[in-house]
C-alpha positions as CSV (number, residue, x, y, z in Angstrom):
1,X,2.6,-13.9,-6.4
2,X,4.3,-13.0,-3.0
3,X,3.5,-10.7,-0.9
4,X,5.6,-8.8,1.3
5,X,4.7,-6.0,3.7
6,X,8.2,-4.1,4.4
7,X,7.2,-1.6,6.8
8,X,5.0,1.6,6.6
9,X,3.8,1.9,2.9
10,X,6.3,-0.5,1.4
11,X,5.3,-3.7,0.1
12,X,7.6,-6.1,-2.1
13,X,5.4,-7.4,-4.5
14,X,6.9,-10.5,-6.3
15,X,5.5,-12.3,-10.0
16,X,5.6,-15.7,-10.7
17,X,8.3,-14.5,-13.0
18,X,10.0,-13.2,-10.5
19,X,9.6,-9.2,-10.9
20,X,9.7,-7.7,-8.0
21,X,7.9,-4.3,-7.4
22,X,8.7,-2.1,-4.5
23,X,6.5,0.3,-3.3
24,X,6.6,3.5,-1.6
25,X,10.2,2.8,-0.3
26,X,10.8,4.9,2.8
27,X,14.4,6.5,4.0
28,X,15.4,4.5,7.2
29,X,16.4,6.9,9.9
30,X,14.0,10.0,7.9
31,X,12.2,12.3,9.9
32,X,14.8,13.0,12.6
33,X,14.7,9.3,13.4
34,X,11.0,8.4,13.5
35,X,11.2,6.4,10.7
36,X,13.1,3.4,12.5
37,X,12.3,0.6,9.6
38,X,15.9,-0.9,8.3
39,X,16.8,-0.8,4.9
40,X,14.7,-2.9,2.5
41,X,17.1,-5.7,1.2
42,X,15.2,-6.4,-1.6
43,X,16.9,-5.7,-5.5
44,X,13.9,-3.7,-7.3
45,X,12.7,-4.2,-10.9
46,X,9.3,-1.6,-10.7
47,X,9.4,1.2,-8.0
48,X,5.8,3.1,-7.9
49,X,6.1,6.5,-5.9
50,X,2.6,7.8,-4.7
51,X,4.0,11.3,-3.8
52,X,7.3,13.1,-2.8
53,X,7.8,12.4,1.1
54,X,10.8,11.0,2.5
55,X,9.0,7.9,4.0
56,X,7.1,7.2,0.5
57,X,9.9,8.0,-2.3
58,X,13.3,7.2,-1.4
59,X,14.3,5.3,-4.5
60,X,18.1,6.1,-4.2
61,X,18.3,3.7,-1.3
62,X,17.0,0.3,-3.4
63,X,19.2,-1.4,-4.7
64,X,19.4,-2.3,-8.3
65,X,18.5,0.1,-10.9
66,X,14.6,0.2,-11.1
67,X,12.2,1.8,-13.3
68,X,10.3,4.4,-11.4
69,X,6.4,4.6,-11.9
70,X,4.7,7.9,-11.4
71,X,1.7,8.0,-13.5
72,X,0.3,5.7,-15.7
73,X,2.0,3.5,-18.2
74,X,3.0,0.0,-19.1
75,X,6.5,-1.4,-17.9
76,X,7.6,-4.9,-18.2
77,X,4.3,-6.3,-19.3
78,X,2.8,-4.8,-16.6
79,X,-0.4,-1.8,-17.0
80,X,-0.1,0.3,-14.3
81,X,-3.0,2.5,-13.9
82,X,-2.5,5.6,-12.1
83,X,-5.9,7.9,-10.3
84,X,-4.9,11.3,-9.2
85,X,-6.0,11.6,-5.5
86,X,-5.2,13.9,-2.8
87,X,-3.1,13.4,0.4
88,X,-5.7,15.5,2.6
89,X,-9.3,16.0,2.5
90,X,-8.9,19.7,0.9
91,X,-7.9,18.6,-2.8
92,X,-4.4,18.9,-1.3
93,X,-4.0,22.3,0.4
94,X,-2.5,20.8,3.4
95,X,-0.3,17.9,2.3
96,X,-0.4,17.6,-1.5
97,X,-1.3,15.3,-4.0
98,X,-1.5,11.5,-4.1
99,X,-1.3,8.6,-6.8
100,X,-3.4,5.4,-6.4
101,X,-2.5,2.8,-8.5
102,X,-3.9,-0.1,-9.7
103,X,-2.4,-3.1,-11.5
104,X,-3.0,-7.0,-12.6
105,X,-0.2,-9.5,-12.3
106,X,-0.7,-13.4,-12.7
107,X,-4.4,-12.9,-12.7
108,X,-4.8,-10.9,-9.7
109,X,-5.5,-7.3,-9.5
110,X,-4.4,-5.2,-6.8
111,X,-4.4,-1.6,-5.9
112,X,-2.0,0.3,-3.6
113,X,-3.7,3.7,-1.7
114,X,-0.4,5.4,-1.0
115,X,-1.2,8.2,1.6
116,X,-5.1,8.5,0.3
117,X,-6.1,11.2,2.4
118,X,-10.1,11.0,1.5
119,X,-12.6,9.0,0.3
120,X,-12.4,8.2,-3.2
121,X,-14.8,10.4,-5.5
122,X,-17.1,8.2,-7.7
123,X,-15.2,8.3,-10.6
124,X,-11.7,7.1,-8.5
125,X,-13.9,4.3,-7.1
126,X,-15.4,3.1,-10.1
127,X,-11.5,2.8,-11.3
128,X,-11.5,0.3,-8.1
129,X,-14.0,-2.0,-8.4
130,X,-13.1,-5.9,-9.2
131,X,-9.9,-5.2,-7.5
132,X,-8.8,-8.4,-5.6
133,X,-5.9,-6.8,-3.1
134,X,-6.4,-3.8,-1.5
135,X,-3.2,-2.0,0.2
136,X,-4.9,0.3,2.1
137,X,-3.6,3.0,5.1
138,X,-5.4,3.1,8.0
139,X,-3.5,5.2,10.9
140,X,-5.5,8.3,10.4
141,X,-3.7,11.7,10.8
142,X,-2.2,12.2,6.9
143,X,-4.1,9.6,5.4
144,X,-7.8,7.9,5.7
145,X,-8.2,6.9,9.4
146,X,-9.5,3.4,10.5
147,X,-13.4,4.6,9.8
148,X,-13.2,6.0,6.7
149,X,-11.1,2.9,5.9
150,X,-13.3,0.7,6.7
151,X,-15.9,2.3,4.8
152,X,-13.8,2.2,1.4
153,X,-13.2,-2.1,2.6
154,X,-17.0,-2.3,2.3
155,X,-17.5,-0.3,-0.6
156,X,-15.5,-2.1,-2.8
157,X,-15.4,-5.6,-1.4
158,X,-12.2,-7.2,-2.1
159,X,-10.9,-10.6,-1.4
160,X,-8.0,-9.7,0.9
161,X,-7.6,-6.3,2.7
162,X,-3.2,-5.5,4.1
163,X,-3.6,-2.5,6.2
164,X,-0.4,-0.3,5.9
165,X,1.0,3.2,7.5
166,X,0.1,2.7,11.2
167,X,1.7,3.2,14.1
168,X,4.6,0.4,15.6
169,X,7.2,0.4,17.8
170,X,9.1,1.3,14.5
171,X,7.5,4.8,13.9
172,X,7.2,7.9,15.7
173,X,4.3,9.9,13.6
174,X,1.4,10.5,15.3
175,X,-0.8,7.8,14.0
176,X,-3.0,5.3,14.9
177,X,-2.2,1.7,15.6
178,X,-3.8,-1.2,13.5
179,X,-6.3,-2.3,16.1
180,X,-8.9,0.7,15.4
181,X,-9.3,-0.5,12.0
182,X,-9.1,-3.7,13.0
183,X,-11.9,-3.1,15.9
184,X,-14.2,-1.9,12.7
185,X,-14.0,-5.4,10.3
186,X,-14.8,-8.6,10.5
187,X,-12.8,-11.9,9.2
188,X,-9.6,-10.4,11.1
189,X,-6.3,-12.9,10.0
190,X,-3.2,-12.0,12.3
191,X,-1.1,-14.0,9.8
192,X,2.7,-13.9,11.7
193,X,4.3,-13.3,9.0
194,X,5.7,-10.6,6.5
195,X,5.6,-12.2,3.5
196,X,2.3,-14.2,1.7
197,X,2.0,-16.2,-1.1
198,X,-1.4,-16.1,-3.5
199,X,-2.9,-17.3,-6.1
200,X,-6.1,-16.7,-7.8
201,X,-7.8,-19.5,-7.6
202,X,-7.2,-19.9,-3.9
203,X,-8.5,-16.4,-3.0
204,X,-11.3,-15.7,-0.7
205,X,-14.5,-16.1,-1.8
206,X,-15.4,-12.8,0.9
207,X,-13.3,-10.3,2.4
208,X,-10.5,-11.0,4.8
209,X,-8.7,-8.7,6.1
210,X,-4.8,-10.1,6.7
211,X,-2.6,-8.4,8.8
212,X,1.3,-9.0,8.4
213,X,4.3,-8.3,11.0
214,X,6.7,-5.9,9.0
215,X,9.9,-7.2,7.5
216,X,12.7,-4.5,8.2
């Protein structure tokens, strides 16, 4: 499986086989230009959409004609597992809801946070144990900020941590950058690169936390 951080909340995530799932995809030039990521280049097979924001959902600019995951189901061979969250700390009242999902593919199990605005309640985090990848935001603001991120890390333990949605040169929201959550963990890998390649058996045997440069 590859690996590859976009920009913001998107990932490329790419099988073995060679499906490639796009996350989050966000609208270059959105939000009266603070969204400054290009275009993601990338033909899309699986699009999951954690919520309805510009910088999370804009589908109509992948190319190809992907199948669009909102809630749980099975597409391609693929179980995606989808745990209603919220995109604030007030069940939603500020921002709305948010979709956490969590899927398996060539032996690894990942989960992407979208814009989790809280800690998971115990029955969301029971859904999240064993998970291998975690793609988790950590700029604070309208998600989980760089504490309460590093308290989820700890709580469930996985092999290989890729913070997402903080602030770079290529966003104008008022986040946080990467080093507060960075400041918090241990077993920090500045990896200089976008895009990863893993495997199962070569995964960590403790957490690591890997941070990658953005592609677009």
């Amino acid at each position: 499986m590859k690996i590859k951080w976009n920009g913001h909340a998107s990932f490329t995530i790419t099988t073995d086989s060679g499906l490639k799932i796009i996350t989050d995809p966000y609208e270059p030039g959105g939000f009266g230009g603070q969204v400054k990521y290009a275009p993601i280049p990338d033909t899309a097979d699986v699009v999951l959409v954690s919520h309805d924001h510009a910088d999370h959902n804009y589908v109509q600019g992948l190319k190809g004609s992907p199948l669009v995951v909102r809630d749980s189901q099975e597409v391609k061979g693929i179980k995606f597992t989808a745990i209603p969250a919220y995109h604030d700390p007030n069940k939603g009242a500020e921002r709305g809801k948010n979709t956490i999902f969590v899927f398996e593919a060539d032996g690894i199990k990942l989960a992407f946070l979208g814009d989790l605005g809280h800690l998971p309640e115990p029955q969301q985090a029971e859904k999240l144990k064993g998970v291998d990848v975690l793609l988790i935001p950590v700029g604070g603001t309208f998600t989980i900020d760089a504490k309460q991120a590093s308290e989820l890390v700890e709580m469930l333990q996985p092999k290989i941590v890729i913070p997402m949605h903080y602030k770079t040169e290529k966003l104008g929201f008022p986040i946080r950058p990467v080093d507060d959550f960075l400041s918090l963990c241990q077993n920090v890998k500045r990896l200089e690169t976008s895009e990863i390649e893993l495997k199962k058996e070569q995964l960590p045997a403790s957490t690591e936390i890997w941070v990658l440069n953005y592609a677009c």
